[in-house]
Every structure is written in structure tokens, then in C-alpha cells.
C-alpha positions, 0 to 999 in steps of 0.5 A: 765799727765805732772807729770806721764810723769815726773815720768814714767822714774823714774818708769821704771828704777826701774821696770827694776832693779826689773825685771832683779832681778825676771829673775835670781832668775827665770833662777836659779830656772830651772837651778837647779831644772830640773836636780835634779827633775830628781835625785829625780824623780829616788829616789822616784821610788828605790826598795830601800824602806829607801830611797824611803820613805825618798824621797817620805816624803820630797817630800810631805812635800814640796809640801804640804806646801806653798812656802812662808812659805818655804822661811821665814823658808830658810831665818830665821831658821839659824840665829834664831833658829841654831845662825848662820845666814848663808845668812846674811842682803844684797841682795845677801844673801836674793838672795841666800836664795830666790833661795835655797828655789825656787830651793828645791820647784820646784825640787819636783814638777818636781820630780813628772812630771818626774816619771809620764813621765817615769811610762807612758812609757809601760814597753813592749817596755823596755823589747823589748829594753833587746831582742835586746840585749840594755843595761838599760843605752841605753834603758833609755836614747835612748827610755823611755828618748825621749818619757818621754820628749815629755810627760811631755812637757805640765805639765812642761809648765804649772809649768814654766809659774807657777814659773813666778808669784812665783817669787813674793812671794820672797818679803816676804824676803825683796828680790826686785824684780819687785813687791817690786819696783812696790809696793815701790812706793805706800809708798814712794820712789824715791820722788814718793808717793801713786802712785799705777799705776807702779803695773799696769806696773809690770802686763805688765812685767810678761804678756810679759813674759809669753806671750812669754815663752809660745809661746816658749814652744808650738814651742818646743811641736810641734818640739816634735810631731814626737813621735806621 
């Protein structure tokens, strides 16, 4: 007992390193993601068929793939197949690849969120919005827009809360997020050696966090709720 208490403050700063390391490649991901799911989203339902084939092959060519498999290629394909290892060895440079990869996989999958969300829509009321005299502009984003919001609420929680755990797939780049910390610790680091209990503390980290981007995203389905 008197040497856990000697190592938990050693534990929990690199925990806490780890962490904070897990939430900016996690707020990066939405950042970048939820806007260009929707331009993909646009591309995959164009009259246009180039594009909207060219779209909808990327499209199942990321989400047929695993992410790990997404981050290795991100990371390792400029410098070992082009020559030109763009992302270089640092931490920032492994950041920077972990977030091109998470931000490219998660813009596909909310890609298709978005245009189940819009498709679901009944036309009836765009072609009610025309009589009226409203523009496509004023219909798309004063009509299908809200009402598509408040659909795609529930698969989108369900892809947040996803993203969470993902995050820990970025080890597989060296990236040290909480995971990476948790796990140092059983190999040796810090003078702590074959302890395996500081993974047990990294489950504490993401069931907080989740616990509470869950309890944040049902208050934001119930604010939506004047759309039924």
C-alpha cells in the first residue's frame, strides 16, 4: 500500500499528460470532421455522376477499412514510399498524422450520417418551401437543415462516444496518449516497472469522459425535441 501511494502521483501526472494529448487529437477530429462530413455528404448525393462516384468510392474505401491500418499508411507512406517523410519523428509530427488520419475517417462516416439525415426529409415539404416563393438556399438551411439536425443527433452521439475510445488506436504511431502512458508503466518508466494497474486508471479517464459527453449529448437531444 505504501509504495502505490509513493507511485500514484508519478502515475497520475503521466496519466494526465497522456490525456490532455487524447482530448486535442479527439476536439481536432470533430473540428475538422463535422464540416467536411457535410461537404462530402453534398458530394455523394451530386447529379454530377464523376463526382458523385468518385466521392462515394472514397467514401467506402475509408470505411471499409480499419483505422489502424489508415493511420500506419498516413504516417508511413510519405516517407517510405514518396521519400519525403513530411510528418518527420517528433510528437508534433506523429500529432499531426494521427489527426490527418482521424479527421479523413470520421468525415466519412459522418458523411453518411449527414445525407441519411437530409435523404429522411420528405421532399413534400421542400416543394412546399418552392410554392412559398423560398429559395433552395432558404429551404435547405431554414427547413431540411433543423429537422435533419435533430435526426442524426442519435448516430452521431453514438460516432462521438466511438471517437473516445479510437483515440487510442494512435499508439500504433508511437502517439502518447493516455493508453501509451498507462501501458509505459508495465515495461518500465519513470523507475515504476510490471505495474499494470495504471491501466485500470486510464478506464477511469475515458468512462468519465464518456459519461459525461453522454449526459451532454442527451440535454442537447431534449433541446431538440420541439421538432417533434
Amino acid at each position: 500500500m505504501e509504495l502505490f501511494l509513493e507511485q500514484l502521483p508519478i502515475v497520475l501526472k503521466a496519466l494526465n499528460v497522456g490525456f490532455i494529448q487524447t482530448l486535442k487529437l479527439f476536439f481536432i477530429t470533430l473540428i475538422g470532421a463535422i464540416p467536411l462530413g457535410l461537404v462530402i455528404s453534398f458530394g455523394s448525393m451530386s447529379k454530377f455522376k464523376p463526382l458523385n462516384w468518385l466521392v462515394k468510392m472514397f467514401v467506402a474505401v475509408i470505411r471499409g477499412t480499419p483505422l489502424m491500418i489508415q493511420l500506419l499508411i498516413v504516417y508511413f507512406f510519405p516517407g517510405l514510399v514518396l521519400g519525403n517523410p513530411i510528418w518527420g519523428s517528433s510528437e508534433s509530427g506523429r500529432f499531426l498524422a494521427a489527426s490527418t488520419a482521424f479527421i479523413l475517417n470520421y468525415t466519412c462516416y459522418f458523411s453518411e450520417i449527414y445525407r441519411g439525415g437530409i435523404q429522411s426529409v420528405p421532399l413534400g415539404q421542400q416543394e412546399a418551401g418552392l410554392v412559398l416563393g423560398m429559395t433552395k438556399r432558404q429551404i435547405f438551411f431554414k427547413v431540411t437543415l433543423l429537422q435533419m439536425i435533430k435526426r442524426i443527433i442519435p448516430p452521431m452521439s453514438n460516432e462521438v462516444i466511438t471517437l473516445v475510445k479510437d483515440t487510442s488506436l494512435s499508439r500504433i504511431i508511437a502517439l502518447q496518449e493516455i493508453i501509451w502512458a498507462g501501458q509505459s508503466f508495465m515495461k518500465g518508466s519513470q523507475g515504476i516497472s510490471g505495474a499494470i494497474w495504471p491501466l485500470f486508471f486510464t478506464a477511469i479517464y475515458y468512462l468519465i469522459f464518456n459519461g459525461i459527453l453522454t449526459i451532454l449529448l442527451a440535454q442537447l437531444e431534449n433541446r431538440l425535441n420541439y421538432f417533434r
